[in-house]
N, C-alpha and C positions, 0 to 999 in steps of 0.2 A: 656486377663485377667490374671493377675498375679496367680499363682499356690500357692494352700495352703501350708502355713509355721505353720506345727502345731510342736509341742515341748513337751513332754512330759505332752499332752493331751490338751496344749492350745494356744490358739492362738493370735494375736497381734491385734485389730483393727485399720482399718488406718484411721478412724476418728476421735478418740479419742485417739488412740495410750493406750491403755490399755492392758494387757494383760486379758484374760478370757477365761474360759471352752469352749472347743466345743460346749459343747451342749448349750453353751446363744449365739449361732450365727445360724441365721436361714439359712437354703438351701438352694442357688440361682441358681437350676439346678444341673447338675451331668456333671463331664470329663468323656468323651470316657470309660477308665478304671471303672466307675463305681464310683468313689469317689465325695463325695458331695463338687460342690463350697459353700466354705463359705468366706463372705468378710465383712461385716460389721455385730456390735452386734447387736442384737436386740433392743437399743436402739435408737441406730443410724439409723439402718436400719429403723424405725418408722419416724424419724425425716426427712432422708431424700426423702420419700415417701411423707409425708409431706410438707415438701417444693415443691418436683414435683407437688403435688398438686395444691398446692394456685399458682405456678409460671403459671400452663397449666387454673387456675380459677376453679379449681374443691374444692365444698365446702366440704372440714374435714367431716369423717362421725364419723368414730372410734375410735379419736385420742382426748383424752380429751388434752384441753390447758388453761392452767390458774386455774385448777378446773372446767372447763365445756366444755361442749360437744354437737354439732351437734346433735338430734335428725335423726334418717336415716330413720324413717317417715314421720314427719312435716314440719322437718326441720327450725327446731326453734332452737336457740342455748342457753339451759340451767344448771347449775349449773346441778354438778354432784350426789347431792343429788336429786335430781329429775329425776334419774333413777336408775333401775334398775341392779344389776351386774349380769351375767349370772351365772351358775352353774359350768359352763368349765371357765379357766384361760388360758392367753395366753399361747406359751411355756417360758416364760421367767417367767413366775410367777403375771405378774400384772393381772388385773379386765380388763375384758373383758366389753363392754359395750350396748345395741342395741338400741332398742325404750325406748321413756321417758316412766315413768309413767302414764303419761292422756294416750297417742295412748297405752302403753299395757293394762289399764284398758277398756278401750273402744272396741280394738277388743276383747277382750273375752266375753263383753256384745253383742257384734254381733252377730248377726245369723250365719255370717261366720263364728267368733272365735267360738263360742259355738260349731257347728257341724264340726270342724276342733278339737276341745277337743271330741269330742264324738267319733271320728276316733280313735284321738290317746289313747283315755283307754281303746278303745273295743280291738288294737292290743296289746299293753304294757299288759292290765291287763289278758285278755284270749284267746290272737292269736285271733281273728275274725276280718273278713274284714269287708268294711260296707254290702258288697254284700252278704257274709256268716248272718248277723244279717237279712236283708232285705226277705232271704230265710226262715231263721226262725218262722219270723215274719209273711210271707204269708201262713207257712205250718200251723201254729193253728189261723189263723183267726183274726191274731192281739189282740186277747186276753190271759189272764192269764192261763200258764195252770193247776194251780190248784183252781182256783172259777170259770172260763170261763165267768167270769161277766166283768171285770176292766180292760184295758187296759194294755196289756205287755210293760212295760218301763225298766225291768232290766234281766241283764244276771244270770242266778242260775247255780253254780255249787260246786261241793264234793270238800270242802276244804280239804280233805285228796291226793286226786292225781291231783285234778284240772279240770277233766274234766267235760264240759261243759253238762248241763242236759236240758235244756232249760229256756223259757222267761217269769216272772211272773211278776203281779203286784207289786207295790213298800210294800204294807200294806203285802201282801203271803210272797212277801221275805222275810221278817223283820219278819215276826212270825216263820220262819224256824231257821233264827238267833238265835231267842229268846229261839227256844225249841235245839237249839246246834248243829240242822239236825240228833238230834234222833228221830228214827223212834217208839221206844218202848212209848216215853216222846207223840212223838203226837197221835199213837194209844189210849193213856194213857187220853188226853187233848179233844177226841173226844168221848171217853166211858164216862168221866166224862159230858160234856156236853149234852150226849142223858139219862143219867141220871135223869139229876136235867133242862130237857126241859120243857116248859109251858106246864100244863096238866097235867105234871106226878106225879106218888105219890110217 
């Protein structure tokens, strides 16, 4: 393989015969020395992946053509409005592509999707494993631990540092919200209610 001819930071491709930045030519390995082979741009480089593809029969997963694209689920081939772009872009700057729209609406109505999202906000939103919640969960009885009546379904914790206090029902969480997680506000909300309780005067 021919040895990189970079020039004052760019380079020649020999598909296109263009010149362009290093960095729109993607990595194809490393020499001995450490330096990154680069041979064809990333456009090309796409293309001719592509081509190796359909010549070996391998159906296009990520490579839209014409305006549409292989589903890499289904594997239906539809127009590119009928998916989804990722959040990440490739390195060259274009839309990255994965599942249509039906298969991503579909696995997230899943059981799978569903508890595959419930993994990933327990770790994203408060570091917890599902194993850390399941301990949780067994240590107060699966219940709320502020009415021990309802079913613990959410994580409670000090929005001031973050950490975690434990697992109440969705209606206890929502009233801690509501009172701001002041503690004088619900002393406050609990005096008043033993107040003006049926019976009193």
């Amino acid at each position: 393989m021919k040895k990189n001819t970079i020039v004052d930071g760019e380079k020649k491709c020999p598909a296109c015969g263009e010149r362009k930045p290093v960095n729109e030519f993607p990595s194809q390995g490393r020499y001995p020395n450490g330096e990154p082979i680069l041979v064809r741009c990333f456009p090309c480089f796409r293309s001719e992946r592509l081509r190796q593809a359909r010549k070996r029969g391998i159906p296009s997963r990520n490579f839209p053509v014409d305006g549409n694209k292989r589903c890499s689920n289904c594997g239906i081939i539809k127009p590119l409005e009928e998916f989804t772009a990722h959040s990440t872009r490739r390195k060259d700057g274009s839309e990255s592509y994965g599942w249509c729209l039906e298969c991503h609406r579909g696995y997230h109505r899943s059981t799978v999707g569903k508890a595959a999202h419930r993994r990933a906000q327990l770790k994203s939103k408060y570091g917890l494993s599902e194993a850390d919640w399941d301990k949780m969960f067994a240590d107060q009885k699966g219940v709320c631990a502020i009415c021990s009546t309802a079913a613990a379904t959410c994580v409670d914790h000090n929005h001031d540092n973050g950490k975690i206090r434990a697992l109440l029902c969705g209606r206890c969480n929502k009233a801690l919200g509501l009172l701001d997680d002041d503690h004088l506000r619900a002393l406050a909300a609990a005096d008043y209610l033993l107040a003006h309780r049926v019976g009193s005067r």
